[in-house]
N, C-alpha and C positions, 0 to 999 in steps of 0.2 A: 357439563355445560352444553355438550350436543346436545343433549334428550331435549333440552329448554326451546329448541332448533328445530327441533324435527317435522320431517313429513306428516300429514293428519294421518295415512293412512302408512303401514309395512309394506316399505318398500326394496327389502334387503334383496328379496331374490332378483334384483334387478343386476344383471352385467358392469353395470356403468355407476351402482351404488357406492363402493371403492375408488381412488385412484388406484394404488395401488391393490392389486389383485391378485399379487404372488402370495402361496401359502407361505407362512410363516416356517423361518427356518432358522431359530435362535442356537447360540454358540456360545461357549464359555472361555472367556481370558481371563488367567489369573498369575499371577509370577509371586515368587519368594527371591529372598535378596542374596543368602548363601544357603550352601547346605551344609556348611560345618557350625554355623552357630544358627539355624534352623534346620525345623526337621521336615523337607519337602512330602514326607512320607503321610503326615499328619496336617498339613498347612493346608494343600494344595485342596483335598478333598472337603474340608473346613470351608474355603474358599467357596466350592462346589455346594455346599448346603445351600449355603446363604444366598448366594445367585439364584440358586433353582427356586430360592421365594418366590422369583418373580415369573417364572414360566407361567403360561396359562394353565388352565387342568389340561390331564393327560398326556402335556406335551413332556419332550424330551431333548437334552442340547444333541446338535448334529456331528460337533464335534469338540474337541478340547482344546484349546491353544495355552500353552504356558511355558514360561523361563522358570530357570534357576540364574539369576544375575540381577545386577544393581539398579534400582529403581533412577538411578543417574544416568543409567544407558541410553544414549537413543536408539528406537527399534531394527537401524540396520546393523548394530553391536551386537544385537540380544540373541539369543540361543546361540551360540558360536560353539558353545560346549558339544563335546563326540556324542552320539549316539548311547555310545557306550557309558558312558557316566550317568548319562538318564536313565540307563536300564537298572543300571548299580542304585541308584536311589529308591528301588522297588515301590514306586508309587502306584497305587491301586487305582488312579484315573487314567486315560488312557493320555496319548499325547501325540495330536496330528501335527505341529509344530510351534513357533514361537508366535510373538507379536509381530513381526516385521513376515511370518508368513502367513498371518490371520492378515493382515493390511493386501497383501500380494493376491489373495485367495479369493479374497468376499464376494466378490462381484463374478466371478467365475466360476465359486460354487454355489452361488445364489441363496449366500446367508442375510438374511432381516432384519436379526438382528443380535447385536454382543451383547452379553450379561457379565458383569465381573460386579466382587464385594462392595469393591469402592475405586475411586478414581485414582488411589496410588498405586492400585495392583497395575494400572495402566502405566504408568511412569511415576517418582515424586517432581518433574520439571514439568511446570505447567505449560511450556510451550510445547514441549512434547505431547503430551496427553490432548492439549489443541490439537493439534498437527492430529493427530490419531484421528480424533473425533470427526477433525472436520472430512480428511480422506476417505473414514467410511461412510458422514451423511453424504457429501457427497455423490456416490453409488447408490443412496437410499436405503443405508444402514443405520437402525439406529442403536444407539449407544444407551444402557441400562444401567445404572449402578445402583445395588441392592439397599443401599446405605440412604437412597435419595427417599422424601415422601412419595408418596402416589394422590391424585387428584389434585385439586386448587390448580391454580392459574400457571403458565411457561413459565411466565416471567419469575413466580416464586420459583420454581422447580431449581431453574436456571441460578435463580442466585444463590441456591442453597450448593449445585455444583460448584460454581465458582469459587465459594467459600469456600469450600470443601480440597480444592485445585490448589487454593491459597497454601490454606495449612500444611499441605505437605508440600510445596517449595519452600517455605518458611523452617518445615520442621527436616526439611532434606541441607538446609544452608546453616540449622545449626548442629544437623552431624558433624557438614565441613569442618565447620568451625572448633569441633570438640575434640573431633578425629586430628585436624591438623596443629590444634592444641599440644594433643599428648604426645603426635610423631618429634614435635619440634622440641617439647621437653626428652624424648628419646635420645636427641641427636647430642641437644646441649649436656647431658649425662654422659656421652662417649659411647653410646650404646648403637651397633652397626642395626645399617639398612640393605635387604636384601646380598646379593653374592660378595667373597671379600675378592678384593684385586688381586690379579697376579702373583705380587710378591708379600701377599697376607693370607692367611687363613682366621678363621672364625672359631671363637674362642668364649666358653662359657666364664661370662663374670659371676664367677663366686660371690663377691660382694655387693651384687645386686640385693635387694629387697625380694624376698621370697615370699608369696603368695598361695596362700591355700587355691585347692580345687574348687572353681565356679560352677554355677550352674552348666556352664559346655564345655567341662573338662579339666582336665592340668592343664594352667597358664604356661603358655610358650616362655621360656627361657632366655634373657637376657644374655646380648655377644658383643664381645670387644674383637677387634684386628690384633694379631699378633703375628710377627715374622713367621714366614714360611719355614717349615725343618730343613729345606733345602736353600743353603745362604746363599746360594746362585743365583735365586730367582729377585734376592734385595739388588743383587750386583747385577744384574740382566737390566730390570727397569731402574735403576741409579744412570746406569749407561745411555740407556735408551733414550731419557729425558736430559744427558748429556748430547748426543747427537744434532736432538733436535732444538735447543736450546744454542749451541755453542757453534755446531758446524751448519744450521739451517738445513738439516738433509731432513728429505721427505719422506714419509711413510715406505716406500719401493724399496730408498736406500739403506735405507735402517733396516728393513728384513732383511735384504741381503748382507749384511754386517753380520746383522746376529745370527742368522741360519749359517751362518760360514763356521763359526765356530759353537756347535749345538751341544759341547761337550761343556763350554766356560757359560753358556745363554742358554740353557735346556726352556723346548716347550715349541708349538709351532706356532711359527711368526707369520700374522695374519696384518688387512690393515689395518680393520675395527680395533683388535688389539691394541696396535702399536697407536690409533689415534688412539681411542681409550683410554691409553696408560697416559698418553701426552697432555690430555684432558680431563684426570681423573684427580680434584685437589683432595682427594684423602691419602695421599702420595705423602703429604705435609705432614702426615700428623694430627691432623683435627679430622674431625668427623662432622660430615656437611652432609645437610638434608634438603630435600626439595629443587634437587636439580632435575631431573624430568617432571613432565607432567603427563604419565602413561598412557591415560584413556581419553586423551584429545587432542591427539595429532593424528596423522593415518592412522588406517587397518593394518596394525601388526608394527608400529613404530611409536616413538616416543617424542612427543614437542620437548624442547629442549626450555628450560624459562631462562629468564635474564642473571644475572650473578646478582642481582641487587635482590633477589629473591631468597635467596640459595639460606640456610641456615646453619650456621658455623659453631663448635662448640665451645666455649670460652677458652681454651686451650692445648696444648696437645693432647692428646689419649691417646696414642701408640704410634711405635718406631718411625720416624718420618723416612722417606726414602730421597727425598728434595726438603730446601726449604720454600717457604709463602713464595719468598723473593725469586726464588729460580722458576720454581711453579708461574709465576706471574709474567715472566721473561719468556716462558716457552711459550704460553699464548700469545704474544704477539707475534713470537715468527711464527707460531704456524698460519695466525691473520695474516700475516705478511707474505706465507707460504701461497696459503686460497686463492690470496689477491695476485699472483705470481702472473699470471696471464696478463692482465690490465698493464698500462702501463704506470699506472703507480706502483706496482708490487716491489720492483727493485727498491725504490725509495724507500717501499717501509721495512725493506729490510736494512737499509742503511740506519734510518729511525732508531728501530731496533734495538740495534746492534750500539748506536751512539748513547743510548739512551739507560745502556746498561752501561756504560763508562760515564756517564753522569754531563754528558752532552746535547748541544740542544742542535736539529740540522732546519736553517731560516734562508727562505729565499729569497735574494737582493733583487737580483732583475732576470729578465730572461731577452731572449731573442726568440727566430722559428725554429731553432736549431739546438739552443743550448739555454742552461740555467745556471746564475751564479747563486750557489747556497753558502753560509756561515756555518763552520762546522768548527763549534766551539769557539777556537780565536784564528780559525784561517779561514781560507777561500778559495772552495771550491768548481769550478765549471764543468757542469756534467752536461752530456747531448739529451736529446729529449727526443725519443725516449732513452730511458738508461738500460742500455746492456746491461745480461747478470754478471757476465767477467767485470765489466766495469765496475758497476755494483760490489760483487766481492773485492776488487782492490782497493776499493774506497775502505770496506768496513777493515783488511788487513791493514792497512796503513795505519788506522786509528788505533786498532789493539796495539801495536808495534810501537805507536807515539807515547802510548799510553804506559 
């Protein structure tokens, strides 16, 4: 469409004939999704072909940028992996760093422009792969992908990216969708996720369906939770979620309990633990899936989802150490625990506490001072706010009536 434009006469060697007047200094991004069920050894440089279509003659990329991680990442996630496991991958292109350090780099190593296959090697979320695009035009980098046509109009170009952006968020949402499919039938078979608890170990079921060798290998082995060979450790967390269930003690006191006798409670009592174990409903007996959501909370932590989420197996599948009902009882005191600061916190352990006696606690009136509550068929008047002594002789009174 220039030429149709142009000056009558050659006017290239002119200074001012470009805006742009920096030599061209193209770069290659390309990522693969793992390296255990791809081979980055083979991928990456694959990758490398196909980009280098688009270089001019003679030219060469200045440098490499690429991951080994999920096209779900956003680029402050990606390369996280050691040094050392890229070398272990023996890839024969070379590797100046990730996506998130091609974005940090561009404009200070005065790259022109990215080449990569196609717009998923960039991300499969298309907000992401925006966000990319636009941080490096931005700088005045522009963005290549080997997959698009070349000539006709922006506007075509563009919409064939888009298109192209679409399909792999569509085809990234029905991984989710397939992936979180088959974990959830995992769960509902009894079959364990990730480490087992404390007082379980992990246990190959026999009785799994057995699957030949795939294309990437012998299929991982299906595991049920089975009791620990050491029956201390059932009786350790039995206890434990007795503590915190029955006597309202917090994480601090419960270790000191159990670390006082490490001979009857073997293992070192931490607080992650001891909340863990408090918080952990495969304690029950069923096997629940989808309670974190790993790779979208902080760096290095796990978003916790709702229990309305959570995926429960129709039954029990191994030794429970609690039941649903006790299970269900600890977490309100430990809510009750959190909230312990506030001045609601005593109330809800009064709550609690009533509520596992099959009582209800309703406030009649109050003053600036005091509140009258209905506890069950008496009547109560507590100060406002509620001391814990107070608090505790509330809840002693009602076991005792009880």
């Amino acid at each position: 469409m220039t030429a149709l434009f142009g000056p009558p006469i050659d006017l290239s060697d002119l200074l001012i004939f470009q805006q742009d007047d920096r030599p061209r200094r193209p770069v290659f991004v390309g990522r693969v999704s793992t390296k255990d069920n791809q081979n980055p050894a083979t991928s990456i440089p694959r990758q490398v072909a196909l980009a280098s279509e688009r270089l001019e003659p003679g030219e060469e990329f200045a440098a490499y940028f690429w991951d080994v991680e999920s096209g779900m990442l956003p680029p402050h996630l990606r390369g996280l992996g050691s040094q050392e496991m890229y070398d272990a991958l023996a890839v024969p292109t070379p590797r100046h760093g990730g996506l998130q350090d091609l974005v940090d780099r561009a404009e200070l190593m005065g790259f022109t422009h990215v080449l990569a296959e196609r717009s998923d090697r960039v991300a499969r979320a298309m907000l992401t792969s925006l966000t990319v695009e636009y941080e490096l035009e931005r700088i005045g980098v522009e963005v290549v992908y080997a997959n698009e046509p070349t000539g006709g109009t922006e506007s075509g170009r563009l919409r064939t990216r888009r298109y192209g952006q679409v399909e792999a968020e569509v085809f990234k949402k029905t991984l989710m969708e397939m992936s979180m499919g088959g974990q959830c039938q995992h769960a509902l078979a009894g079959w364990n996720h990730g480490y087992a608890p404390y007082p379980y170990v992990r246990v190959i079921d026999e009785n799994a369906p057995a699957r030949e060798s795939g294309r990437f290998g012998a299929q991982r082995l299906k595991h049920k939770l089975a009791p620990h060979p050491d029956p201390r450790r059932f009786d350790a967390a039995r206890e434990l979620c007795r503590l915190r269930r029955e006597e309202h003690l917090k994480a601090a006191e419960i270790i000191a309990i159990l670390s006082a006798e490490p001979d009857r409670y073997p293992g070192r009592w931490t607080h992650n633990l001891v909340e863990g174990l408090c918080a952990n409903p495969k304690l029950t007996g069923y096997q629940v899936y989808n309670r974190k959501c790993s790779r979208t909370g902080r760096q290095g932590h796990s978003r916790l989802n709702p229990i309305s989420k959570w995926v429960w197996s129709p039954g029990i599948v191994h030794e429970p150490v609690v039941t649903v009902q006790e299970w269900k009882l600890a977490q309100e005191v430990t809510a009750s625990l959190r909230a312990g600061a506030d001045a609601g916190g005593p109330l809800l352990r009064i709550r609690a506490a009533a509520r596992h006696l099959g009582l209800t606690v309703t406030p009649i009136r109050d003053s600036e001072t005091h509140t009258l509550y209905r506890i069950g068929n008496r009547q109560v008047a507590l100060p406002t706010p509620i001391p814990d002594m107070v608090a505790q002789q509330v809840i002693d009174t009602m076991r005792n009536a009880a």
